[in-house]
C-alpha positions as CSV (number, residue, x, y, z in Angstrom):
1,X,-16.1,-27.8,75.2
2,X,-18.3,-26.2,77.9
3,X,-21.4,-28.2,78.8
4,X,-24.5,-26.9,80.3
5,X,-27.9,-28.0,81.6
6,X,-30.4,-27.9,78.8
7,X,-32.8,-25.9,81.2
8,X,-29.7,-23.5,81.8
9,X,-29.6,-22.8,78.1
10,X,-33.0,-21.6,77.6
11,X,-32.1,-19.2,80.7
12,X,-28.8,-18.0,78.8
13,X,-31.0,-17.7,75.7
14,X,-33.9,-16.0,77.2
15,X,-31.4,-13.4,79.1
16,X,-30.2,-12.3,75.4
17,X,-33.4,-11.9,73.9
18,X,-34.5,-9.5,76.8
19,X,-30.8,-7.8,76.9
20,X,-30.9,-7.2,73.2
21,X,-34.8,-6.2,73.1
22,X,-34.0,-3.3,75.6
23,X,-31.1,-2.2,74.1
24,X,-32.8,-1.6,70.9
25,X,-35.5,0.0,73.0
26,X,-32.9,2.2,74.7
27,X,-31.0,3.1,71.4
28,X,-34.6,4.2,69.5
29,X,-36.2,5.6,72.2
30,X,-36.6,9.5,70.9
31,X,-37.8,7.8,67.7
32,X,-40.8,7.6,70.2
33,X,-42.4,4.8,67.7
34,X,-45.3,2.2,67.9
35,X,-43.5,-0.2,66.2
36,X,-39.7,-0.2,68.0
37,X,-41.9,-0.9,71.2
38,X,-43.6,-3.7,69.8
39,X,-40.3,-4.8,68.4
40,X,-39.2,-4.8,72.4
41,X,-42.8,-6.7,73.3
42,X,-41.9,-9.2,71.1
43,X,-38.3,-10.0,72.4
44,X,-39.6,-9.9,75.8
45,X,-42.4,-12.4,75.2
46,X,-39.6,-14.5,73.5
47,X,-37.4,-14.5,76.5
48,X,-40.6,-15.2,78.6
49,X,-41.5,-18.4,76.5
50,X,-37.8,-19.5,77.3
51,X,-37.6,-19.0,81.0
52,X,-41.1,-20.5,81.6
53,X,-39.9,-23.6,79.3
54,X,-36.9,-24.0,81.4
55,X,-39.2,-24.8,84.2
56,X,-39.0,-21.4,85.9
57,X,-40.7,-20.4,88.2
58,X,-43.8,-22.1,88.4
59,X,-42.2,-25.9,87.5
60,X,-41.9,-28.5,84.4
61,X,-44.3,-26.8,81.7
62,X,-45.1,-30.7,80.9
63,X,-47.4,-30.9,84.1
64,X,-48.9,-27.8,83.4
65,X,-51.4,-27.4,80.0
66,X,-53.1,-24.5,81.0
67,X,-49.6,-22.3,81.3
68,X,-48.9,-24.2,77.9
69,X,-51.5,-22.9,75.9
70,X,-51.6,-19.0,77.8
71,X,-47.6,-19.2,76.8
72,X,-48.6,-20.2,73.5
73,X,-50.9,-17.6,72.8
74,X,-48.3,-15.3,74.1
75,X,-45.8,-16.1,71.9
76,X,-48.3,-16.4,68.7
77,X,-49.1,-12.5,69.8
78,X,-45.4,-11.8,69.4
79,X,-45.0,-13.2,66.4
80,X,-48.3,-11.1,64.9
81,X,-46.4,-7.8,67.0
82,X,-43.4,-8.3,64.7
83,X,-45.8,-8.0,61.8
84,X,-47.5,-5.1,62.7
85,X,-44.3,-3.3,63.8
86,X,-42.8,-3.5,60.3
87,X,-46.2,-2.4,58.4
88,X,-45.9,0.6,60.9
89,X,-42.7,1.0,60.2
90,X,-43.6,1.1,55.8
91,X,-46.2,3.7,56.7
92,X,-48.6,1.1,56.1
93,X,-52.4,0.3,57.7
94,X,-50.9,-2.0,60.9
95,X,-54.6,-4.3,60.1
96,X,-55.3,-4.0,63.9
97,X,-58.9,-6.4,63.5
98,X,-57.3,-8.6,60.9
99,X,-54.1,-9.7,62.9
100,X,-56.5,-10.1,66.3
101,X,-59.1,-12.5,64.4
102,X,-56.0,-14.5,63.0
103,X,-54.1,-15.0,66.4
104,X,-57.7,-15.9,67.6
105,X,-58.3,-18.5,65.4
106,X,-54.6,-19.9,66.0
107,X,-54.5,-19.5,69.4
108,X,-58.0,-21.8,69.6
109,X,-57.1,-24.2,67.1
110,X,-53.5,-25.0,69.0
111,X,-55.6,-24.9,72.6
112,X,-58.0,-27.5,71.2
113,X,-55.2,-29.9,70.6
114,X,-54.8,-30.2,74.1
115,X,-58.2,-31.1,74.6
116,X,-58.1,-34.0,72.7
117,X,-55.2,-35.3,74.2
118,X,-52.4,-34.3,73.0
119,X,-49.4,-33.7,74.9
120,X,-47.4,-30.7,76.2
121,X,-44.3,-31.1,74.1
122,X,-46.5,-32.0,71.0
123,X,-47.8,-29.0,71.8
124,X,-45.0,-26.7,72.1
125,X,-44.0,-28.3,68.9
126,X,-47.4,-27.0,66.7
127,X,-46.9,-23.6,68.2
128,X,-43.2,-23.5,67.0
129,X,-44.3,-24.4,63.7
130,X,-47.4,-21.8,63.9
131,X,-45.1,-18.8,64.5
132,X,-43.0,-19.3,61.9
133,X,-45.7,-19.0,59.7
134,X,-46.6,-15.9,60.9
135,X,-43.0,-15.2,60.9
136,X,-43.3,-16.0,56.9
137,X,-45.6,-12.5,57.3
138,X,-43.1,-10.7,58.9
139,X,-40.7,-11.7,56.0
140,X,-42.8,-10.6,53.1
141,X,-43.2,-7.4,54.5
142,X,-39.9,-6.4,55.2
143,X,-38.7,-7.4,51.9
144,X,-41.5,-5.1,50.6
145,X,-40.2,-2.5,52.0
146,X,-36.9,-2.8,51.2
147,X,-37.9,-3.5,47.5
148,X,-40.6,-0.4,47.7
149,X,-37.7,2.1,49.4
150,X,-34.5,0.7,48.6
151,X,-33.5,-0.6,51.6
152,X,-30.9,-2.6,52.0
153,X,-31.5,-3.6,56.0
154,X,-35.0,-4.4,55.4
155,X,-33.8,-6.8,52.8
156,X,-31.4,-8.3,55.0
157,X,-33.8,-8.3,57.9
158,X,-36.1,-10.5,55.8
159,X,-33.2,-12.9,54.6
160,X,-32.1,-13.8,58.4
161,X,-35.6,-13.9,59.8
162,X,-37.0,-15.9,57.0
163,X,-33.4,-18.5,57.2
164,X,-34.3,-18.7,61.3
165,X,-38.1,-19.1,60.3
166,X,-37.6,-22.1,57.9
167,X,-35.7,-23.7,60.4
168,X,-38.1,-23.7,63.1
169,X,-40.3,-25.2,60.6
170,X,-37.7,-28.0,60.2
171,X,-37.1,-28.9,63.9
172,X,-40.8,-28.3,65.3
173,X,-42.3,-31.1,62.6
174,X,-39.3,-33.7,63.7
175,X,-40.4,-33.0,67.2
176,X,-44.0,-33.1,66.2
177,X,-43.8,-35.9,63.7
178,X,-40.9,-38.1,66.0
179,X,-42.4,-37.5,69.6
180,X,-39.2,-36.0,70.3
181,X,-39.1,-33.6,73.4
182,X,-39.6,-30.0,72.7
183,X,-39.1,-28.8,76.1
184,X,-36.1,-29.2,77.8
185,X,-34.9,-32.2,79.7
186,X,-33.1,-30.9,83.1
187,X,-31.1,-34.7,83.0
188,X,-29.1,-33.7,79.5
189,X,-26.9,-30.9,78.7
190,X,-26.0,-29.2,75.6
191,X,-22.8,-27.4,74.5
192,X,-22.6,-23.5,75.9
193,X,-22.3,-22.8,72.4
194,X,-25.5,-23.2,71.7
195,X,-27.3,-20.5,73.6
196,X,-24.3,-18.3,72.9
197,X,-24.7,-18.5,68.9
198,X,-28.6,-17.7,69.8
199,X,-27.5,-14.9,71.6
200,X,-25.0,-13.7,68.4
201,X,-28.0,-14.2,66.1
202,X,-30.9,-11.9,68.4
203,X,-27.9,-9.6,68.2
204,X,-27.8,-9.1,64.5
205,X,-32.0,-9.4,64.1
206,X,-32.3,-6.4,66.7
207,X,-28.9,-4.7,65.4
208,X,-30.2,-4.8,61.6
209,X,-33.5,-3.7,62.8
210,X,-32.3,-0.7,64.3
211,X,-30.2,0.3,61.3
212,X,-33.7,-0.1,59.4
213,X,-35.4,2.2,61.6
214,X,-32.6,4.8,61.5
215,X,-32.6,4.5,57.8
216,X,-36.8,4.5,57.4
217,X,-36.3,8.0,59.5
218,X,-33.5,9.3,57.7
219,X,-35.4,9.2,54.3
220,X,-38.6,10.1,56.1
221,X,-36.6,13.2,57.4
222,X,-35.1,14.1,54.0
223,X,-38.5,13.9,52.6
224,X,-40.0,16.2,54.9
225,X,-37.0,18.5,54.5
226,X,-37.3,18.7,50.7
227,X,-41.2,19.1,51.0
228,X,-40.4,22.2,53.4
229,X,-38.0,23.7,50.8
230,X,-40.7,22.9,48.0
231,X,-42.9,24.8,50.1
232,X,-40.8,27.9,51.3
233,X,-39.9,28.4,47.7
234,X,-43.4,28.3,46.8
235,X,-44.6,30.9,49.1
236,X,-42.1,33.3,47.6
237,X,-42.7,33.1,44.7
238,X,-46.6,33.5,45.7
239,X,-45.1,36.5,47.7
240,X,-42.9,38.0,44.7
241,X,-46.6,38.0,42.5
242,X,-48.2,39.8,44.9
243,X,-45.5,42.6,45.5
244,X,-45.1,43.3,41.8
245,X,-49.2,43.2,41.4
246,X,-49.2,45.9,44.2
247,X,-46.3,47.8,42.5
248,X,-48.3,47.7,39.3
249,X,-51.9,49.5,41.5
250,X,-50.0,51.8,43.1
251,X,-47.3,52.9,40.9
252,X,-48.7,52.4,37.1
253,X,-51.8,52.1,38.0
254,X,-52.2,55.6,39.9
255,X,-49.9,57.2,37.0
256,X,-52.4,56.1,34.5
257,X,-55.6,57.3,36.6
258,X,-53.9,60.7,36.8
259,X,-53.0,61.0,33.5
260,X,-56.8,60.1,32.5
261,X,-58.2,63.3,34.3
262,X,-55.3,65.7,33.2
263,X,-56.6,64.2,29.8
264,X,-59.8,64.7,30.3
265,X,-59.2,68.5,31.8
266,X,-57.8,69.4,28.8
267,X,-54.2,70.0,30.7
268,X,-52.2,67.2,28.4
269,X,-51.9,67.8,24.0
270,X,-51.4,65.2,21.9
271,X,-47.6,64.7,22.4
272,X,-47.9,64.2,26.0
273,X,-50.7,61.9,25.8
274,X,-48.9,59.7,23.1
């Protein structure tokens, strides 16, 4: 078994994030869609939490709070974009103000920690557990709208996020709780494995996304298609009316006004008027 520097796995694992976050970019881009690029923001700021936790490049993320809590509040942002990108993606008010106020009040409660002391890696560790929970949001909402549409992916979606959710509930309290280090230590090394099966599982969030986003505008194209139909025949039918109502004024109609004066000039007996 291949072993690797513990700072060198956050690298490997930060390099798939941004790898896979593009690639769904690249794959949805003439979907032209809020949400797919918030999707992307999000792996991005994911893969930026992991390179600046490896120490890179500004140094240990221990000996530097400030960077701490503006990474912190980066990756609570991400979390919240994931949230927003699937209401966008249901159709659904995104709650712009609401989502703001509640990474606001996270963000300050999880910065005011370090004021009273605590340290880095505690404080890596409340932020773990923090996006989860918003994570928990993300959940509920794509199960929604895989229960509201019938959609399988969206169900799916929700299972693997919610299973990676709970357990980075699980590992950030035994940090948290244990004083264990939640930042790497650049002295140990952890099997290659590890970062590899990280990279398999952004794989299948960003692959399954995708197929959801295909499928959300497959359905929202069939809709619009049968609406169009609806509509077409409607107008001709409207159409048909009107050409029979002009039939009847200029055909029946005139027949009938000229019959009333040969009537009333005497020129029609009563056969011919019956």
């Amino acid at each position: 078994m291949t072993f690797i520097p513990e700072t060198h796995s956050l690298l490997v694992s930060a390099a798939f994030l941004a790898a896979f976050a593009l690639i769904a970019l690249v794959t949805l881009w003439q979907v032209r869609d809020l949400g797919v690029y918030l999707w992307t923001a999000s792996g991005l700021a994911g893969a930026l939490y992991s390179t600046v936790s490896a120490g890179i490049p500004f140094g240990p993320l221990e000996e530097l709070p400030l960077l701490a809590v503006l990474i912190g509040a980066t990756t609570l942002a991400s979390a919240l974009c994931k949230v927003i990108a699937i209401r966008l993606l249901a159709g659904l008010d995104p709650h712009w103000r609401r989502y703001a106020a509640t990474w606001a009040v996270l963000a300050a409660l999880f910065a005011i920690t370090m004021v009273f002391g605590i340290s880095v890696s505690s404080y890596i560790s409340l932020v773990s557990i923090g996006i989860a929970l918003l994570v928990g949001l993300f959940v509920r909402e794509a199960y929604r709208l895989g229960r509201e549409q019938s959609l399988g992916n969206a169900k799916l979606l929700a299972g693997m996020i919610g299973a990676q959710a709970v357990l980075l509930v699980v590992v950030g309290v035994f940090a948290f709780v244990t004083g264990a280090g939640a930042l790497p230590d650049p002295r140990s090394t952890v099997p290659l494995a590890i970062p590899v099966v990280f990279g398999m599982l952004s794989a299948a969030n960003n692959g399954v996304f995708v197929a959801l986003v295909l499928d959300v505008y497959v359905k929202r194209s069939r809709e619009a298609r049968a609406e169009a139909i609806a509509l077409e025949s409607e107008r001709s039918r409207l159409a048909e009316r009107e050409r029979l109502l002009a039939d009847m004024h200029d055909g029946l109609g005139s027949q009938l006004v000229s019959a009333r004066i040969r009537v009333e000039k005497g020129q029609m007996d009563q056969p011919q008027i019956a």
